[in-house]
Each structure stands twice: as structure tokens, then as C-alpha cells.
C-alpha positions as CSV (number, residue, x, y, z in Angstrom):
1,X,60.4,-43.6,-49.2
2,X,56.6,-41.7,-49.1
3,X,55.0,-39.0,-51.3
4,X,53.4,-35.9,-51.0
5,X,49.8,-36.9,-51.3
6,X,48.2,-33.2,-50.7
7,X,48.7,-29.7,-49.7
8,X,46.5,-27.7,-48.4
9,X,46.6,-23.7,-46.4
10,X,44.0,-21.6,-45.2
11,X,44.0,-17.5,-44.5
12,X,42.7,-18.1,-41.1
13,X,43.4,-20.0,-38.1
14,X,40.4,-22.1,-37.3
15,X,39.3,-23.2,-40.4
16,X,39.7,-26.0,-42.8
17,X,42.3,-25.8,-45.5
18,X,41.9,-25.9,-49.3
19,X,44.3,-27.9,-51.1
20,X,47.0,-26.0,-53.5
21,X,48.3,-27.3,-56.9
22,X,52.5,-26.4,-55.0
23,X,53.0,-24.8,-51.5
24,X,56.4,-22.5,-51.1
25,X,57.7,-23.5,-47.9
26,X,59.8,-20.6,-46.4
27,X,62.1,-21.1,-44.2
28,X,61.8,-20.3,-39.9
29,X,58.0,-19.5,-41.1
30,X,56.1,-22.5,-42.6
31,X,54.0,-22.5,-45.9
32,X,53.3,-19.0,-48.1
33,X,49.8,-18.0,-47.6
34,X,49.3,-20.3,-44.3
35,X,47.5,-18.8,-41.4
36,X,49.9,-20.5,-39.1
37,X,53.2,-19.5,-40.7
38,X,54.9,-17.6,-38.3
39,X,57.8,-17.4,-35.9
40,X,56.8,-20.5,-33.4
41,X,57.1,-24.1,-33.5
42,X,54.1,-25.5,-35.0
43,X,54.7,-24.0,-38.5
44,X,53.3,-26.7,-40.5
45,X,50.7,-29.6,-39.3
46,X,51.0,-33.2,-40.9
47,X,49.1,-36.2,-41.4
48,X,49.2,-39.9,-42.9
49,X,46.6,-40.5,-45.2
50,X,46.0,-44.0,-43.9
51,X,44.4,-42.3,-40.7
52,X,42.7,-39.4,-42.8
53,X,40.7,-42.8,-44.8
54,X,39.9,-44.6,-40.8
55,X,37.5,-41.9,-40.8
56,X,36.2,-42.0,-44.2
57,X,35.0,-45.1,-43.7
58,X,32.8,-44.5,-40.9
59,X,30.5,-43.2,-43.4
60,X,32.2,-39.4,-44.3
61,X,33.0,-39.8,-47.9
62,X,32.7,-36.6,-48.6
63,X,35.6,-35.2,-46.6
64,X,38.1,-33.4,-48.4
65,X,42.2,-32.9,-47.9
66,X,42.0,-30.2,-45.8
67,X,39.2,-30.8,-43.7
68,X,41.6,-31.8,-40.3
69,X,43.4,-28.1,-41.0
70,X,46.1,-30.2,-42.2
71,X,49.2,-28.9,-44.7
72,X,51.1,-31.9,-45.7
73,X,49.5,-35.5,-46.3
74,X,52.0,-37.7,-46.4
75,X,51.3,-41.6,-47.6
76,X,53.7,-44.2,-47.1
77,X,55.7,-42.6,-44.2
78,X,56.2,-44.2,-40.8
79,X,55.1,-40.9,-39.4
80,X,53.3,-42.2,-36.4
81,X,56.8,-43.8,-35.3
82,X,58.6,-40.6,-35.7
83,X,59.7,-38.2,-32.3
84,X,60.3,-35.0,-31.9
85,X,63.8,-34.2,-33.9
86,X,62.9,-36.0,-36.4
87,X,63.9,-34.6,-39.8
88,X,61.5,-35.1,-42.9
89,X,62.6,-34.0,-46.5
90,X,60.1,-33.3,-49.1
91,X,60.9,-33.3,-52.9
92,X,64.9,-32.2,-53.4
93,X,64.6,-28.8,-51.2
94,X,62.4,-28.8,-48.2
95,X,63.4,-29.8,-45.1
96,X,61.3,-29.9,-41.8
97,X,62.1,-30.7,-37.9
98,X,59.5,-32.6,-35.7
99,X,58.3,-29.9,-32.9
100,X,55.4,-31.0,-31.7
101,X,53.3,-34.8,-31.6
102,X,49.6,-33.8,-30.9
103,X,47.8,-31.1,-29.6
104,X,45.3,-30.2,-27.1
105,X,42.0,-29.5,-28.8
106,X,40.8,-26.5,-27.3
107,X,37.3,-26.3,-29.7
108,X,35.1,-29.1,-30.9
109,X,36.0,-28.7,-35.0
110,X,33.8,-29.8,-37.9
111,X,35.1,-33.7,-37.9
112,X,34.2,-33.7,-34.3
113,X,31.1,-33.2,-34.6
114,X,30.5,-35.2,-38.2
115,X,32.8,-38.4,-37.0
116,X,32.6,-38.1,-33.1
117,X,36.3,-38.1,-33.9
118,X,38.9,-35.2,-34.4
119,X,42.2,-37.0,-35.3
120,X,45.0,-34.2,-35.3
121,X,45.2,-34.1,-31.5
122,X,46.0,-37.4,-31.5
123,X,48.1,-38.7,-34.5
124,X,49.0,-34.9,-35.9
125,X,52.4,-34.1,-36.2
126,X,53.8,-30.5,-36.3
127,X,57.3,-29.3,-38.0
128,X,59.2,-26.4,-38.2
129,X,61.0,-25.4,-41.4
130,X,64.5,-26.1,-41.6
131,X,65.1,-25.3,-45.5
132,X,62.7,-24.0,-47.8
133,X,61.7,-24.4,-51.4
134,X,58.6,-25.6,-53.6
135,X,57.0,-28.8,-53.3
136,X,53.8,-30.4,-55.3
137,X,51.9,-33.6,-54.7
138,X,53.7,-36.8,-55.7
139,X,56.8,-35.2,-54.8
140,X,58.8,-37.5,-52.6
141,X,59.0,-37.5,-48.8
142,X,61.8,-39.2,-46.7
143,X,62.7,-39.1,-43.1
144,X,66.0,-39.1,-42.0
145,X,67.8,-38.2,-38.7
146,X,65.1,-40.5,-37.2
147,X,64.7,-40.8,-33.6
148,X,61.8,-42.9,-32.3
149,X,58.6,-41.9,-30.8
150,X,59.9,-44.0,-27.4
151,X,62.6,-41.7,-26.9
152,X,62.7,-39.3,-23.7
153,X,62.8,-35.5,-25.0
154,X,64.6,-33.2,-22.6
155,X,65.4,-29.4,-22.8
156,X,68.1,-28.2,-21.0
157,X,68.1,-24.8,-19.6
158,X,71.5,-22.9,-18.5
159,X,70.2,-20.0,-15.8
160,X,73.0,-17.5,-15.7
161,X,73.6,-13.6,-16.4
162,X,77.6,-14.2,-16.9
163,X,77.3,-17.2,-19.3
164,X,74.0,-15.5,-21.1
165,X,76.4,-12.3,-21.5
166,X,79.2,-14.7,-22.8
167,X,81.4,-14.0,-20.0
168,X,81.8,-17.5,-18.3
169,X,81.6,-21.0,-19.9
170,X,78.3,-23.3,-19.4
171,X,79.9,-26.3,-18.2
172,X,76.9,-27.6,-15.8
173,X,74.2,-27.5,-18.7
174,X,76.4,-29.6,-21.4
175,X,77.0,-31.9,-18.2
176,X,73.6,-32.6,-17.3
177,X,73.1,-32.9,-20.7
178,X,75.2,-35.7,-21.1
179,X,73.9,-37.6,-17.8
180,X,70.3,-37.8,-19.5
181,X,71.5,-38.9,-22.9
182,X,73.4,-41.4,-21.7
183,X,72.2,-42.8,-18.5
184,X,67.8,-42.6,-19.9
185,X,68.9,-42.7,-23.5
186,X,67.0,-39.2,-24.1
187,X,66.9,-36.7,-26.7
188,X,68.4,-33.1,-25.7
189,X,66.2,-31.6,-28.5
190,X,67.0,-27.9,-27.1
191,X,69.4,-26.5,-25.0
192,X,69.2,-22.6,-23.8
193,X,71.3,-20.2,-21.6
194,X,69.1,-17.7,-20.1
195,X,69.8,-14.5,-17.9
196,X,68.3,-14.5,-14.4
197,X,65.1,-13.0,-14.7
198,X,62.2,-14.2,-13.2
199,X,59.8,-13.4,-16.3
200,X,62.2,-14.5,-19.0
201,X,62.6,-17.9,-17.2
202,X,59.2,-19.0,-16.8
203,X,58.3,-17.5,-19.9
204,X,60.5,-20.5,-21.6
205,X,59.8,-23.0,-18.9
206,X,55.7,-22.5,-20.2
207,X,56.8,-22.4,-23.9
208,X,58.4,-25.9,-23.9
209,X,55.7,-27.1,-21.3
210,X,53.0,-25.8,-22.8
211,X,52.1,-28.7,-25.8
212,X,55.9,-29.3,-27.3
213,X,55.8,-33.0,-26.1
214,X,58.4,-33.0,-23.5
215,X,59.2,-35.3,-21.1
216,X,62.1,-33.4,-18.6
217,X,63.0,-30.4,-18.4
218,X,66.1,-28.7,-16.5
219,X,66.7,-25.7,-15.4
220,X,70.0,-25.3,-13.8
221,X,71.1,-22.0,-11.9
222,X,70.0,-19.7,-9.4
223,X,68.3,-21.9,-6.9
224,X,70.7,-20.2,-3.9
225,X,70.7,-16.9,-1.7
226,X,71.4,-14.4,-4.6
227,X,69.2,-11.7,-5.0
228,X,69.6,-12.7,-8.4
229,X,68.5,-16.3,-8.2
230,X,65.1,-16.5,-9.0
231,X,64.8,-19.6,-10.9
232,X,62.5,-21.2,-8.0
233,X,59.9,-18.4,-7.8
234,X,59.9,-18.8,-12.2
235,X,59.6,-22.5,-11.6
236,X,56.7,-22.3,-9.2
237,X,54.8,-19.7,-11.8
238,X,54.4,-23.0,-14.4
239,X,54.5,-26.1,-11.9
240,X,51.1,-27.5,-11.4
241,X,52.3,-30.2,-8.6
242,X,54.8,-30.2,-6.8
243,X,57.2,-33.1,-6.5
244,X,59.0,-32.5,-3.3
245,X,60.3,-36.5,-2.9
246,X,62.7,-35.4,-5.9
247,X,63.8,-32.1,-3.7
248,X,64.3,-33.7,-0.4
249,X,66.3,-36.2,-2.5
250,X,68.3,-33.8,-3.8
251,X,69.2,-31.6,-0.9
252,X,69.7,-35.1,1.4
253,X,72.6,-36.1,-1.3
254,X,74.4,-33.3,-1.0
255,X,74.1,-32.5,2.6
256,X,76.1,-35.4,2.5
257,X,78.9,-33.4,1.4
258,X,78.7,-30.4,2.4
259,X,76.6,-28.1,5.0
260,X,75.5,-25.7,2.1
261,X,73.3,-28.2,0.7
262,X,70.4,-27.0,2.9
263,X,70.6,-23.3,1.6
264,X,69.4,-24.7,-1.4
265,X,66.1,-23.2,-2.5
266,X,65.7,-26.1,-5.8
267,X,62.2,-27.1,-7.0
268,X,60.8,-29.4,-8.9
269,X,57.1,-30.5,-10.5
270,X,55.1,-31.2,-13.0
271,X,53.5,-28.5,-15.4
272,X,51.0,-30.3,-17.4
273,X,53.3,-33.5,-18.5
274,X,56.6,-32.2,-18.3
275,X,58.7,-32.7,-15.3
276,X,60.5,-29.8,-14.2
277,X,63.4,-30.0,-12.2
278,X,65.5,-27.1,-11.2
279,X,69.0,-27.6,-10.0
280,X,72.2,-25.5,-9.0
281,X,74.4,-23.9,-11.2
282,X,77.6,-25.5,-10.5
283,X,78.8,-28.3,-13.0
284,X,79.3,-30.6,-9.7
285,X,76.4,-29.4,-7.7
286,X,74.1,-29.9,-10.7
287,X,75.5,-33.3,-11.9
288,X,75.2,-34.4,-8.2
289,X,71.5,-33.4,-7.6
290,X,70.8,-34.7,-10.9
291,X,72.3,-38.6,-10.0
292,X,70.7,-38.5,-6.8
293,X,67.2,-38.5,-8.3
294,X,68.2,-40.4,-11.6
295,X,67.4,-43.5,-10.0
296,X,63.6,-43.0,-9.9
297,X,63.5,-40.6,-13.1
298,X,62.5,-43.7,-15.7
299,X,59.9,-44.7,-13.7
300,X,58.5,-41.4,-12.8
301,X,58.4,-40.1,-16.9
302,X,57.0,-43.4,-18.1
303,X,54.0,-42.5,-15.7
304,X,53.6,-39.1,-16.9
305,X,53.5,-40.5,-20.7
306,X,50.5,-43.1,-18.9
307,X,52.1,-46.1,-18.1
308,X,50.0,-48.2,-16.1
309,X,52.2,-50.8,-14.3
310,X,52.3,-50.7,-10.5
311,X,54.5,-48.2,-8.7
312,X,55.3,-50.3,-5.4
313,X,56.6,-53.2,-7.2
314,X,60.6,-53.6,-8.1
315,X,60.9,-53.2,-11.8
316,X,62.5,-56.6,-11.6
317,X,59.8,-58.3,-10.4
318,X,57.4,-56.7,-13.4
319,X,59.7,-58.0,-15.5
320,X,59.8,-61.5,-14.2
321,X,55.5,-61.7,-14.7
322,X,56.4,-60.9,-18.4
């Protein structure tokens, strides 16, 4: 078990925070007062005060809590360890969720420019608020619901009018759910049914692509002739590259099976390090394209998170020059 070493807000975004004798965490919004309270996933910012002192020691002594724009300074936490879903209380009331493990650094800040070093892109953690209440330094801070920073993270995406109206079961999302968990051990940390419109897919597709730390995410429904099935077009709108081994994959499995495979209009890439992969909307359809590519899936996100080992070689053979 950690304490709360500091907190610290700030009225503006942008700016270093000023550390506060008790924060009132509110819950779905962050800390009272904070500039980046609000109704989005990176409510609050943390960070171990074992990396905050690395960079007072290379000569900055006179940096303050605050300075990295952080809330919470936690000391005695495994934090870097932690993965998105992770569940943190603090004191007896507050209770925060892992959303987000870094960030991209879109300006040079202050410590930049003093250290040559700005730490919270790299060992910051952001948390929603699960529960509210008050908390004060030296209150106590314990995680629990821990799943470790190794593990894949995967959002699930149900793309249907009928089941978004409640008028059909999702039974292909909760089943491709299940392959992931239990055949690459991931983390479903959300799963979401969505109508089928163009704007409102991509729209999510960008939010969870767009800095949340995810490895995979799955979109299944309206890859086919419909004129409602437009999940492709909202796919292309956030793919940077296109991975079109995993689509031939696909549609060669299940032409296989039957002769409709090749009316199949299913996507798949990568939007900054997330892999999206579209797939049908059928519970069998989309388990099937999903095990035809699983194979190579492990492989594919460990190089995305920057392994470094050598894609031509069986992963046998690697294991046998350990």
C-alpha cells in the first residue's frame, strides 16, 4: 500500500499546477477546480514521485509538485506496472480507472526545456473517476483490480441500427470478445454498440485510436452491400496504413465456405498504434474472419508496441536462441 504524496490543479490547461491542502474528486469529471475536469477520459494525470526526484537530481532542485501538470503524486505504488483498467483507490472514498499510459507531447513544456526531459509522456498515467470524495496528502493509495501493463487492450465495437435500437441481440461482439480474451489473453476494456453511421463510427474508431493506449480494435458490422453498411468508408477515414494481408486472409477463409465471402467490403489498418480490423456482423462470419487472422495477430501487436525481434523467423526458433 502507497500514499498520497501531493495534489495539485491548475485553472488552465497548459500550465503547471499548484499544490492544494485536499482536492474534491467528483465523480465522471475529475478534480474540483482542475482545468481538465470534464467529460473525457483523461480526467486526472498521475505520477510516482520516484520519477518526479530522476529529474531533480539532474541539477533542478527547485522544481515543485506541480511543475509536470500533474494531480496526484503517488509514492510507493507500482504505478509504472499498472494497465489500462486498472483500479486505484485513494483514502476510503475515491476510486479511479486507468484510461490512458502516456501521451503525445504536442508542445515543448517548461521541464523540457530546464531538464531536456518532459516525463508525463512517458511514465504519466491518466484515470477517470469512478467514485468521488475528498482526499489529502498522506492519505492512502491502493490498486486493486490490477491488470498488468503487458496485457493486450482491445475495444470491441458492435455496428448495427437494430441492436443500437435494442431490437436484436449482439451476439457477434460478445463473441469476438471472448476469442481475444481467451486465445491473446487481452483486456476488453470497452465494448460499444453503434448505429450505422458513417460519422458516428469513425468518430469512436479516432476516440479510442487517438492516445487511449490501445492495442486492437474491432469493429464488427456493415462491411456488406447495404446501403447502410458503411463501416469500411468510417474505417478508411482514421486508418493510416492499410493492412490488406489481414483482409485477403479474411475473405480467402471464408470463401472457403461459401461464395459470398467475396462480397465482403472488410478493412483493416493501423491508425497511429492501434490495429483496426473491421469484420462482418454475423456471430459466425465475424468469429470466422477473426480465427483466420488470429494466428499472426500476437506477432503483428507486439510490433506495433516496438518489439524488435525478426519477423521472418518462426517464433520457435527465437525462442530456442534464448
Amino acid at each position: 500500500m502507497g500514499t498520497v504524496k501531493a495534489l495539485c490543479i491548475s485553472e488552465n490547461t497548459g500550465e503547471q499546477k499548484t499544490p492544494v491542502e485536499s482536492a474534491v474528486f467528483l465523480a465522471d469529471c475529475g478534480i474540483e477546480g482542475d482545468a481538465h475536469a470534464g467529460d473525457w477520459h483523461r480526467q486526472v494525470s498521475l505520477l510516482l514521485d520516484t520519477d518526479i526526484e530522476s529529474i531533480r537530481q539532474k541539477g533542478l532542485d527547485d522544481l515543485s509538485d506541480g511543475d509536470f501538470a500533474e494531480n496526484v503524486i503517488l509514492s510507493g505504488v507500482d504505478l509504472n506496472s499498472f494497465g489500462l483498467g486498472t483500479r486505484l483507490r485513494l483514502g476510503d472514498d475515491v476510486v479511479l480507472s486507468i484510461s490512458q499510459i502516456g501521451k503525445v507531447c504536442h508542445t515543448r513544456c517548461r521541464i523540457f526545456y530546464l531538464a531536456g526531459d518532459c516525463i508525463m509522456p512517458r511514465l504519466g498515467i491518466f484515470a477517470r473517476v469512478e467514485s468521488g470524495g475528498t482526499v489529502r496528502p498522506g492519505d492512502r493509495a491502493e490498486a486493486f483490480d490490477v491488470i498488468d501493463r503487458d496485457t493486450l487492450q482491445a475495444v470491441v465495437l458492435t455496428i448495427s441500427d437494430r441492436c443500437s435500437r435494442g431490437e436484436a441481440e449482439d451476439t457477434a461482439g460478445p463473441a469476438t470478445a471472448s476469442i481475444l480474451t481467451e486465445s491473446l489473453g487481452a483486456n476488453i476494456y470497452r465494448t460499444e454498440i453503434l448505429p450505422d453511421d458513417k460519422e458516428t463510427i469513425a468518430a469512436r474508431l479516432k476516440h479510442y485510436s487517438d492516445g487511449h493506449s490501445i492495442d486492437l480494435m474491432l469493429a464488427v458490422g456493415g462491411t456488406g452491400f447495404s446501403p447502410r453498411d458503411v463501416t469500411p468508408e468510417a474505417a478508411r477515414e482514421v486508418i493510416d496504413r492499410l493492412t490488406p494481408g489481414l483482409d485477403e486472409a479474411m475473405r480467402t477463409s471464408s470463401a472457403a465456405k461459401t461464395p459470398h465471402a467475396m462480397l465482403s467490403r472488410a478493412v483493416s489498418g493501423i491508425a497511429g498504434s492501434t490495429l483496426i480490423i473491421t469484420l462482418p456482423g454475423s456471430q459466425r462470419a465475424a468469429t470466422e474472419n477473426l480465427q483466420a487472422v488470429l494466428p499472426a495477430l500476437g506477432h503483428g501487436l507486439a510490433k506495433l508496441r516496438g518489439d524488435k525481434s525478426d519477423c521472418g523467423r518462426p517464433q520457435n526458433e527465437e525462442q530456442a536462441d534464448g
